[in-house]
matplotlib code that plots the C-alpha trace (Angstrom):
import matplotlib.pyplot as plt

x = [144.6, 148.0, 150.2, 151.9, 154.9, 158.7, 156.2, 158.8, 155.9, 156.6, 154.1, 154.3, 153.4, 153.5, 154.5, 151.2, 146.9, 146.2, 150.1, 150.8, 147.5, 148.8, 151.6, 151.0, 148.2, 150.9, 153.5, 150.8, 150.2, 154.1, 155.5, 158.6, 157.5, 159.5, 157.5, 158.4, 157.9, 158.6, 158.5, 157.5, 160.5, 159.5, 156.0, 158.1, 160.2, 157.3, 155.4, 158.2, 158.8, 155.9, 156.4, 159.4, 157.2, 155.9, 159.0, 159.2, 161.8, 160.7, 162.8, 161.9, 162.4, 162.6, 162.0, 159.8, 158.2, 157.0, 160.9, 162.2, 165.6, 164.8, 162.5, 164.9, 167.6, 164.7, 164.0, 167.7, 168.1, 165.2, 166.6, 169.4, 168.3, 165.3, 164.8, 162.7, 159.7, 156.7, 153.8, 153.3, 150.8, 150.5, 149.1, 151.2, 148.8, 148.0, 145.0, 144.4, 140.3, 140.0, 136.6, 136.9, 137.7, 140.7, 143.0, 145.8, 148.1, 150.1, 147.6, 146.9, 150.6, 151.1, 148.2, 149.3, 152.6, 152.0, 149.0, 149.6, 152.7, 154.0, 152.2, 153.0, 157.2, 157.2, 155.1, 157.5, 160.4, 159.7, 158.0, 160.8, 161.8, 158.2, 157.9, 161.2, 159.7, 156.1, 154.5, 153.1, 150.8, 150.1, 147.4, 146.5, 144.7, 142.4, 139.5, 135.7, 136.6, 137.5, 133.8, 131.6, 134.0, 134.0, 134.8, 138.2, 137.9, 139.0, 142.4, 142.2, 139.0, 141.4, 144.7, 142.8, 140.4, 144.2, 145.1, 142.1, 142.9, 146.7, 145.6, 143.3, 146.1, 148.5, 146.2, 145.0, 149.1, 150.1, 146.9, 149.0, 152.4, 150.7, 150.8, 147.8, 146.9, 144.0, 142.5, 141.1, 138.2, 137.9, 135.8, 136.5, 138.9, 139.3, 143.2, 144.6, 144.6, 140.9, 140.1, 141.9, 139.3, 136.6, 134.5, 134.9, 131.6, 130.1, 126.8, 127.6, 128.2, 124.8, 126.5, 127.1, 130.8, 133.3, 135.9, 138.7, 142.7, 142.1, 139.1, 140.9, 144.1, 142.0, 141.0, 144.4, 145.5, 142.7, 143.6, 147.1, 145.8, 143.8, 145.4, 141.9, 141.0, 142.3, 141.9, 139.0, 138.2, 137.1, 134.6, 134.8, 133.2, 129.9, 127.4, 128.3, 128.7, 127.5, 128.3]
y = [48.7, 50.0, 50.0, 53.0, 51.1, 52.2, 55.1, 58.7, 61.2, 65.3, 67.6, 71.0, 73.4, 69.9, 71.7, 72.9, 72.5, 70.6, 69.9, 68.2, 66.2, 64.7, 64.6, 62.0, 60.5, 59.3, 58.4, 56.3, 55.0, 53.8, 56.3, 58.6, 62.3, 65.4, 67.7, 71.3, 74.5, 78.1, 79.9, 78.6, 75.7, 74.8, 73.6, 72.1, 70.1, 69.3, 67.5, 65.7, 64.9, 63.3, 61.3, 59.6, 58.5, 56.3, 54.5, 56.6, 58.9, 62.6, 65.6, 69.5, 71.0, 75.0, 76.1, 78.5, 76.8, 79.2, 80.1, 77.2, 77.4, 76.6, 74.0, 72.1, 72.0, 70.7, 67.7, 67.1, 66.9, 64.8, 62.2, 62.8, 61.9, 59.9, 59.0, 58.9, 61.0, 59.0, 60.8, 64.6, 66.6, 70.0, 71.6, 75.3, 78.1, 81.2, 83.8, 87.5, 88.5, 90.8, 92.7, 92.8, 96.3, 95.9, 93.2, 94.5, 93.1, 92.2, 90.7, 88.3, 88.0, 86.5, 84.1, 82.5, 82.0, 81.0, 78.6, 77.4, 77.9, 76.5, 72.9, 72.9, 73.7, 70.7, 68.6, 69.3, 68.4, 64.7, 63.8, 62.5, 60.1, 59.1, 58.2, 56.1, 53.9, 53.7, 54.8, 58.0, 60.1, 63.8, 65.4, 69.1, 70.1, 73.4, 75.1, 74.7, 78.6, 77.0, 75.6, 78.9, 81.5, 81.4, 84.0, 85.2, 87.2, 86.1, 86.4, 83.4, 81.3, 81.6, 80.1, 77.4, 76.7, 76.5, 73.6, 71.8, 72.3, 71.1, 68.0, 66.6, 67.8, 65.5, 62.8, 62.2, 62.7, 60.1, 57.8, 55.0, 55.2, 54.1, 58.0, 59.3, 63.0, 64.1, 67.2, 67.8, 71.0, 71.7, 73.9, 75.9, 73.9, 74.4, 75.6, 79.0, 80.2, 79.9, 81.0, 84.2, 85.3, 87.2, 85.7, 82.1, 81.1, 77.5, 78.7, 78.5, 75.2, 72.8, 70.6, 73.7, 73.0, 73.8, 70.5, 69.3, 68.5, 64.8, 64.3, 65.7, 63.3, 60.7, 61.4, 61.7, 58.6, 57.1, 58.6, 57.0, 53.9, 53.8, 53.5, 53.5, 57.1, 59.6, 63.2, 63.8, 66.7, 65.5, 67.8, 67.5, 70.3, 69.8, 70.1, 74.1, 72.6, 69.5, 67.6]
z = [110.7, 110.6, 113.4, 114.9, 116.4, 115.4, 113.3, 113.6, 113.7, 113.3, 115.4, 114.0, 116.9, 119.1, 122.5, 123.9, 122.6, 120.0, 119.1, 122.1, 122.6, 119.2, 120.0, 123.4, 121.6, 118.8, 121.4, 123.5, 120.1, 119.9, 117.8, 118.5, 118.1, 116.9, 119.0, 117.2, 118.9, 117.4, 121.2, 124.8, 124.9, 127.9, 127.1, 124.4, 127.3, 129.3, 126.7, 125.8, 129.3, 128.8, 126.1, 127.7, 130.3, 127.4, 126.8, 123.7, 122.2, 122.2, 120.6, 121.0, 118.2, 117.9, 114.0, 112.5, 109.9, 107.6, 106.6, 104.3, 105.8, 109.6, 108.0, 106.3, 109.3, 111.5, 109.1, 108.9, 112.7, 113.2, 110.6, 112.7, 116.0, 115.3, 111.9, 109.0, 109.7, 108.0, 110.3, 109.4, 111.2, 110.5, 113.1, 113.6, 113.4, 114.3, 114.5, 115.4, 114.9, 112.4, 111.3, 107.5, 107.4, 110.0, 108.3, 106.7, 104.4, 107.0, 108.9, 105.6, 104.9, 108.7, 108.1, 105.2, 106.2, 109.2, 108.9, 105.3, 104.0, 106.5, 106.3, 102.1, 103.0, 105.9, 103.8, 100.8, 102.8, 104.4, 101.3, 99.1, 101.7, 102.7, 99.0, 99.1, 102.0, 100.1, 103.5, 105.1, 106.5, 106.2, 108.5, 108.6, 111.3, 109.6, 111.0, 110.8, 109.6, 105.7, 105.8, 107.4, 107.9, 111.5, 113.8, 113.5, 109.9, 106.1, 106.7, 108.7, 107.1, 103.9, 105.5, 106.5, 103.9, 101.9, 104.0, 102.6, 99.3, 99.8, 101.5, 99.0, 96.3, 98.0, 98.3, 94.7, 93.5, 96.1, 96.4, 94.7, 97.2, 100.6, 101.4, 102.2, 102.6, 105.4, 107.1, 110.3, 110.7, 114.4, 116.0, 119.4, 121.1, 124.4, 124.1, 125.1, 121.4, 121.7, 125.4, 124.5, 121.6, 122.9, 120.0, 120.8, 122.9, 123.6, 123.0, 119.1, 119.4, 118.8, 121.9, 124.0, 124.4, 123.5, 122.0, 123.6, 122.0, 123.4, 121.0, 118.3, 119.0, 118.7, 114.9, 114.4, 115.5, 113.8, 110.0, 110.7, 111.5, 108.1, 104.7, 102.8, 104.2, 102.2, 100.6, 103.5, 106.1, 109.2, 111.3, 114.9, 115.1, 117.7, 115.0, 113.7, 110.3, 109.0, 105.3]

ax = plt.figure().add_subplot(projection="3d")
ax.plot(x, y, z, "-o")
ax.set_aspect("equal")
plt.show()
């Protein structure tokens, strides 16, 4: 197994959920974490608070990361401040519930940006130097939406199902540089993203809960650990969609 120690890991959306379960989960781990935020710094600073508790170094970082601008000048800084970043996980996303008949081409604009272009534009910019260093991991965290659709529309189920796609593109170009490409597919996660959708009930879930962000962490921390796992989607998922 691979160890984490002296590791510079970059949480997209790392300052609250998911991001920042990862993001502790890395750090306990013995990485430093880039924890990024777009809004809410001070979830940002709180998590990273955290982190420091670790004896680990921790930077909040604000960037929208679906504009190739902001995304370079984050990766910059980080080298900057922390260093090399040779953990990616791409966890930024967003959803608004759509019926078919509602989304708009803004709605599907938003989603791809948001959720998918944003992981291919951070991806595309720490992986020249993760490829000088022969050693890297990129994790996207998706959706059980790519695999059944799920419960927030197309707009979404698409973004996501994307991130798939990109991963295991990734994986078979890089399988020979110690880089190694992943996804993750939760379902209904108990964050605030998914508390605030109507739609999202437990009782769709075969083990009547809903997930939590520390049992995702955990498969993360596990695919960085592992340099023979790659170009894979993980389902932790509950049982609502089995492969």
């Amino acid at each position: 197994m691979e160890t984490l120690n002296g590791r510079i890991a970059l949480v997209t959306g790392g300052n609250r959920g998911i991001g920042a379960a990862v993001s502790l989960a890395l750090a306990k781990g013995g990485c430093d974490v880039a924890v990024n935020f777009r809004a809410r710094a001070e979830d940002a600073e709180k998590t990273c608070a955290e982190i420091r508790k670790l004896r680990q170094h921790a930077l909040a970082i604000q960037a929208d990361v679906s504009k190739a601008v902001e995304v370079k000048q984050m990766v910059a800084r980080i080298q900057q401040e922390l260093g090399t970043v040779s953990i990616l996980v791409n966890n930024a996303g967003m959803m608004r519930p759509r019926k078919p008949e509602e989304i708009t081409e803004a709605d599907w604009d938003e989603h791809i940006d948001v959720n998918l272009k944003s992981a291919f534009l951070v991806t595309q910019e720490v992986l020249p130097r993760m490829r000088e260093q022969h050693w890297g991991r990129i994790i996207n965290i998706s959706s059980v939406a790519a695999q059944i659709g799920g419960v927030v529309g197309p707009h979404y189920a698409a973004a996501k199902a994307g991130m798939l796609g990109l991963a295991r593109a990734y994986a078979h170009v890089l399988a020979k540089e110690r880089i190694t490409a992943n996804s993750i597919a939760p379902a209904l996660i108990d964050t605030e993203m998914v508390r605030s959708n109507p739609r999202a009930n437990p009782d769709l879930i075969p083990v009547g809960r809903f997930g939590t962000a520390e049992e995702v962490a955990a498969i993360v921390v596990m695919l960085v650990q592992n340099g023979y796992i790659s170009g894979q989607t993980i389902n932790a998922n509950g049982g609502w969609y089995m492969s």
